[in-house]
GUGUKE-241963 format. One record per residue (C-alpha): residue number from 1; residue in one letter; x, y, z. Coordinates in pm, 1 decimal. Example, Ala and Ser with C-alpha at 12.3 -4.5 7.8 and 13.67 -1.06 7.14 Angstrom:
// residues 2
+-----+---------+----------+----------+----------+
: num : residuo :     east :    north :       up :
+-----+---------+----------+----------+----------+
:   1 :       A :   1230.0 :   -450.0 :    780.0 :
:   2 :       S :   1367.0 :   -106.0 :    714.0 :
+-----+---------+----------+----------+----------+
// end
This chain:
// residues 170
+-----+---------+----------+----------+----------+
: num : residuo :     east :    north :       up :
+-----+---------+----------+----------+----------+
:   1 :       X :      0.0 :      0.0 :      0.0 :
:   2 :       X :    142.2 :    354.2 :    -82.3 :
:   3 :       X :     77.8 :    694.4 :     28.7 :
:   4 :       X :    109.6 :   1022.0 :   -129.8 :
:   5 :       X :    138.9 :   1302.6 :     75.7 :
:   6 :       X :     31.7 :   1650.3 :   -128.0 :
:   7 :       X :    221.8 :   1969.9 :   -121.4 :
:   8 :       X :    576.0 :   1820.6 :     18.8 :
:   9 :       X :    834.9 :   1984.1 :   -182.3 :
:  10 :       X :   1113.0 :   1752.7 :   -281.0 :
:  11 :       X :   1443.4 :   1763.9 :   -107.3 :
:  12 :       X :   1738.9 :   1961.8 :   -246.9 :
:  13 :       X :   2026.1 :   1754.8 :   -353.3 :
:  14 :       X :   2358.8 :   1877.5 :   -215.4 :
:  15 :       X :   2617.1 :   1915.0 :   -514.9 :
:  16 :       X :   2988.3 :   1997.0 :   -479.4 :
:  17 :       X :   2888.7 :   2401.3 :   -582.3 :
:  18 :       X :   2693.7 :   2374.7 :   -318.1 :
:  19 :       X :   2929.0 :   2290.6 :    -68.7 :
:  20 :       X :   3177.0 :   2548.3 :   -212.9 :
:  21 :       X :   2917.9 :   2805.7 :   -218.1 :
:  22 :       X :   2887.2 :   2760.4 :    169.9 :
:  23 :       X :   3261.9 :   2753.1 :    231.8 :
:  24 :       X :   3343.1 :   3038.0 :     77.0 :
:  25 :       X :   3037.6 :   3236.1 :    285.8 :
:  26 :       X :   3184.6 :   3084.2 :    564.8 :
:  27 :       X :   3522.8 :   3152.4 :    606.6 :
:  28 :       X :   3474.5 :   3493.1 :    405.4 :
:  29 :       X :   3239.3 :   3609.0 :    735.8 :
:  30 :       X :   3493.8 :   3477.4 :    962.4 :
:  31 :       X :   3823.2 :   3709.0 :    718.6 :
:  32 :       X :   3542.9 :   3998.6 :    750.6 :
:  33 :       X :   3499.8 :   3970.1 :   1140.0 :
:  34 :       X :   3870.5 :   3944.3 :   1183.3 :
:  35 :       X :   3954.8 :   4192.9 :    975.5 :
:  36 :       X :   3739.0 :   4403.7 :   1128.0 :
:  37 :       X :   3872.4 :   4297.4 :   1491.8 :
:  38 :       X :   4248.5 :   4410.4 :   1333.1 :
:  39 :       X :   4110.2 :   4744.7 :   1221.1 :
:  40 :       X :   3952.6 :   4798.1 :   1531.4 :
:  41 :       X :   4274.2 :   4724.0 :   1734.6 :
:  42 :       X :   4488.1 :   4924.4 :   1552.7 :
:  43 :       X :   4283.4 :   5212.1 :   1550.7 :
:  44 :       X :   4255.8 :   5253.9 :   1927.2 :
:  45 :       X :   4617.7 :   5157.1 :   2023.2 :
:  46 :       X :   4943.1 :   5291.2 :   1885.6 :
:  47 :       X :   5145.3 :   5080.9 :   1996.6 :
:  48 :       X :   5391.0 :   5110.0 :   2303.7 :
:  49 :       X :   5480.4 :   5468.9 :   2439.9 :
:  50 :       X :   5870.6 :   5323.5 :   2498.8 :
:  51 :       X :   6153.5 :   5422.9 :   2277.6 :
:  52 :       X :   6428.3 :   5133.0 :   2261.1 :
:  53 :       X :   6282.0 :   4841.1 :   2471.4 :
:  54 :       X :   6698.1 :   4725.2 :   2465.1 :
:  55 :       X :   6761.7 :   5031.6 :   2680.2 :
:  56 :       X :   6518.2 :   5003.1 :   2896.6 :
:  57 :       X :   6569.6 :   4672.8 :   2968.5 :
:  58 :       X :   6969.5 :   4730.4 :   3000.6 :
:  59 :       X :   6829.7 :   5037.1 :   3235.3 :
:  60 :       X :   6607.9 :   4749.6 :   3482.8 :
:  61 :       X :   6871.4 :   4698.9 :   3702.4 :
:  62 :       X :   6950.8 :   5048.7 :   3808.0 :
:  63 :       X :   6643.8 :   5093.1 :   3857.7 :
:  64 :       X :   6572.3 :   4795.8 :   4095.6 :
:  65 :       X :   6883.5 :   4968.1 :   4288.2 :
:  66 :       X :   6700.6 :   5272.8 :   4298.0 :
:  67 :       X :   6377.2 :   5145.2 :   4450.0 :
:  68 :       X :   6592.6 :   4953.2 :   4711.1 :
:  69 :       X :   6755.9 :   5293.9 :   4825.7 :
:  70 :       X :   6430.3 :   5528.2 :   4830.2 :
:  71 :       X :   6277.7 :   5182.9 :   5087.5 :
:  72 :       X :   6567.9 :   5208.7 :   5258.9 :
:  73 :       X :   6544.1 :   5588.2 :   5345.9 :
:  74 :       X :   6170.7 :   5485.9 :   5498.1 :
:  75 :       X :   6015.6 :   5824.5 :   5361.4 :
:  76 :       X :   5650.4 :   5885.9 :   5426.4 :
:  77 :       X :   5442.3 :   6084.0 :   5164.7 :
:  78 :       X :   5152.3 :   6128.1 :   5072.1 :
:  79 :       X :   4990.5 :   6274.2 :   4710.1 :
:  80 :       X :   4632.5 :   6419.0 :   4719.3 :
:  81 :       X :   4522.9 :   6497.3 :   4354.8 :
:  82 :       X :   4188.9 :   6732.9 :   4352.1 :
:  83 :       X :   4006.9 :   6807.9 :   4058.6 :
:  84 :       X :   3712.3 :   7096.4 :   4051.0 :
:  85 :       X :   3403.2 :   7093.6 :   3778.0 :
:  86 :       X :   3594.1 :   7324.4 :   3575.9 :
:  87 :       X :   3897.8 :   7082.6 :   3490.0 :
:  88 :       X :   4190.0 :   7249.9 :   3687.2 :
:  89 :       X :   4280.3 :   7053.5 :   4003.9 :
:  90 :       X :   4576.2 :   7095.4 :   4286.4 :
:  91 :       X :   4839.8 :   6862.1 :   4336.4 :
:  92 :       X :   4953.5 :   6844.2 :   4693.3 :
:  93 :       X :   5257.1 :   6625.6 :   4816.0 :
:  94 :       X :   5338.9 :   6594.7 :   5230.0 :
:  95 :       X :   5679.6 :   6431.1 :   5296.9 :
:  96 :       X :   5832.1 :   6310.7 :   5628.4 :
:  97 :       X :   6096.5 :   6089.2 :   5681.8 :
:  98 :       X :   6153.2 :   5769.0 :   5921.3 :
:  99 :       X :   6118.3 :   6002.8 :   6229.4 :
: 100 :       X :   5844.9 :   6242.7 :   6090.7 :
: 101 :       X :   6003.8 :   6465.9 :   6058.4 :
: 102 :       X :   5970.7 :   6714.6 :   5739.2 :
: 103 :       X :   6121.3 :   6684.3 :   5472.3 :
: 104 :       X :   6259.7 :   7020.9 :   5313.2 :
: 105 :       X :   6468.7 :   7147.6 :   5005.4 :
: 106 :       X :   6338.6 :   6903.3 :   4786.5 :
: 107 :       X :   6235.0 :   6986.3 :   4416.6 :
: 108 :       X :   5932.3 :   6743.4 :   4352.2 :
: 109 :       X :   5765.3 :   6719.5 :   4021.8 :
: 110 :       X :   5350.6 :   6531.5 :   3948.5 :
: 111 :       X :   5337.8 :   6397.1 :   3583.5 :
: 112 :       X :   4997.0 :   6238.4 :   3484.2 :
: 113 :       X :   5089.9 :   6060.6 :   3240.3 :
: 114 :       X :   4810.9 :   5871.5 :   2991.9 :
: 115 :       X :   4827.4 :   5529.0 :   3001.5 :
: 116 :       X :   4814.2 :   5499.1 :   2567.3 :
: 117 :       X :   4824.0 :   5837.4 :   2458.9 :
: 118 :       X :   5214.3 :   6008.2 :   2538.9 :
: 119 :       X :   5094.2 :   6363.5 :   2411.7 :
: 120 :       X :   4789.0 :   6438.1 :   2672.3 :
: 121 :       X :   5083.1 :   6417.3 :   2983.1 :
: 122 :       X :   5077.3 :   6671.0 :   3189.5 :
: 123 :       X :   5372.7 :   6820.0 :   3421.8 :
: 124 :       X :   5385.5 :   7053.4 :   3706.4 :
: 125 :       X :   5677.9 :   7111.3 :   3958.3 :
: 126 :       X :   5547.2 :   7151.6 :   4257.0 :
: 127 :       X :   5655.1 :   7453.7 :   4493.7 :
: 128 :       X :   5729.8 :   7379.0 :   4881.1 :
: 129 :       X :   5438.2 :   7585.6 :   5056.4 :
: 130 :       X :   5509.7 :   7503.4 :   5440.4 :
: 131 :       X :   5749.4 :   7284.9 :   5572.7 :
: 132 :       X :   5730.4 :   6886.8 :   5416.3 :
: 133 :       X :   5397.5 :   7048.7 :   5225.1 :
: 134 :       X :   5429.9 :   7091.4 :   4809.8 :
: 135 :       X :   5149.8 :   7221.9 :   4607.0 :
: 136 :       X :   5112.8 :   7309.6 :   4238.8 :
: 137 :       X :   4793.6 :   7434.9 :   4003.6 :
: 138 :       X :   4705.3 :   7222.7 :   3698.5 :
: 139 :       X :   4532.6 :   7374.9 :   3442.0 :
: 140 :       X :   4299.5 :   7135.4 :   3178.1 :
: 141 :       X :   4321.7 :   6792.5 :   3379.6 :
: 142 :       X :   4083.4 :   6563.2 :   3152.5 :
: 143 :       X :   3905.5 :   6312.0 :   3295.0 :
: 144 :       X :   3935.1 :   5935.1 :   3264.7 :
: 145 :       X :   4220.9 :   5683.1 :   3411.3 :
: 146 :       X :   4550.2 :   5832.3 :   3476.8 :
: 147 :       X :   4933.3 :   5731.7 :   3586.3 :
: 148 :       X :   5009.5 :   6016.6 :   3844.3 :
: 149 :       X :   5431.2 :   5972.9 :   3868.5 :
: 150 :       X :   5576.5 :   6190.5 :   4210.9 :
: 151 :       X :   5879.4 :   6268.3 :   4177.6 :
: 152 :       X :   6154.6 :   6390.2 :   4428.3 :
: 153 :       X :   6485.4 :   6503.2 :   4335.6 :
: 154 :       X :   6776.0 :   6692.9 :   4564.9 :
: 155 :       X :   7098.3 :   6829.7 :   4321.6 :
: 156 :       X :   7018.6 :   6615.4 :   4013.8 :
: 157 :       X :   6971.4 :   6298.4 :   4195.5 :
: 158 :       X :   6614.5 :   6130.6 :   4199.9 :
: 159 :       X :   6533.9 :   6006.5 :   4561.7 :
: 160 :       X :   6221.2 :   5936.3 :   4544.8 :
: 161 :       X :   5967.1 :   5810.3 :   4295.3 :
: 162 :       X :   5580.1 :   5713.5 :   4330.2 :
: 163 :       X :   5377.9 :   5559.6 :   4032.0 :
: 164 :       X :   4992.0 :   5525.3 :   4103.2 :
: 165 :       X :   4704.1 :   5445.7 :   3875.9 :
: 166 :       X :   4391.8 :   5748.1 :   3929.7 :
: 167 :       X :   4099.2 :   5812.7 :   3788.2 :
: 168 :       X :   3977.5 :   6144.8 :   3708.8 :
: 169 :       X :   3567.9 :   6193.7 :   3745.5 :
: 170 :       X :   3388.0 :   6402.0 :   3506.0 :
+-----+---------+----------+----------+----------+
// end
């Protein structure tokens, strides 16, 4: 006994264009989306901010010497960062040594630097405006994530260095 069922289309028979056809949509979405991705990428990052990577890594050990002399020295300070509705902001630096003592005659510099972008830094040198207490203006301090680098130096010689990630409201 057979049955005939009306209005049943036939199946489609799968031929080798067929197959190509879908290969070639296939992996041409998947170069689109990746090229896409690379375009992306490229366009938001410009690569890395450092000059010679050699010298800086030829410059790690120094630096490691450094660190171990500014813990050594057991200097307290602290960095307030205040920014008003209008942009400009105060940076505001309070160093004491082991004893707490103040510490005076020292020229320290606040660099916020952008973590992608090298042009947008901005530098001020902070002026000593009481005894252990440094303050400086900033004009035009935009707001989003920051490095904020303190800086201490006496005659030429760095002796103390802070690095600390901020963020900047709106």
């Amino acid at each position: 006994m057979t049955h005939t069922v009306s209005g049943v289309k036939p199946a489609r028979e799968l031929t080798g264009r067929g197959v190509l056809m879908w290969l070639i949509c296939f992996f041409g979405l998947v170069f689109l989306v990746n090229g896409i991705f690379i375009w992306v990428a490229l366009g938001t990052f410009p690569g890395v901010v450092v000059e010679s990577s050699y010298k800086a890594g030829q410059e790690y050990n120094q630096t490691i010497a450094a660190a171990e002399a500014q813990r050594e020295r057991g200097w307290k300070v602290g960095v307030d960062l205040i920014r008003g509705l209008s942009g400009s902001g105060e940076v505001r630096v309070e160093a004491r040594d082991k004893t707490g003592a103040p510490l005076t005659g020292l020229a320290f510099t606040a660099r916020l630097k952008h973590p992608v972008y090298e042009g947008q830094d901005v530098v001020v040198a902070l002026s000593e405006t009481e005894s252990g207490v440094y303050k400086a203006q900033a004009d035009a301090l935009p707001a989003g994530n920051w490095q904020l680098e303190v800086e201490a130096t006496q005659n030429g010689e760095r002796l103390f260095l802070s690095e600390n990630r901020v963020f900047l409201k709106e």
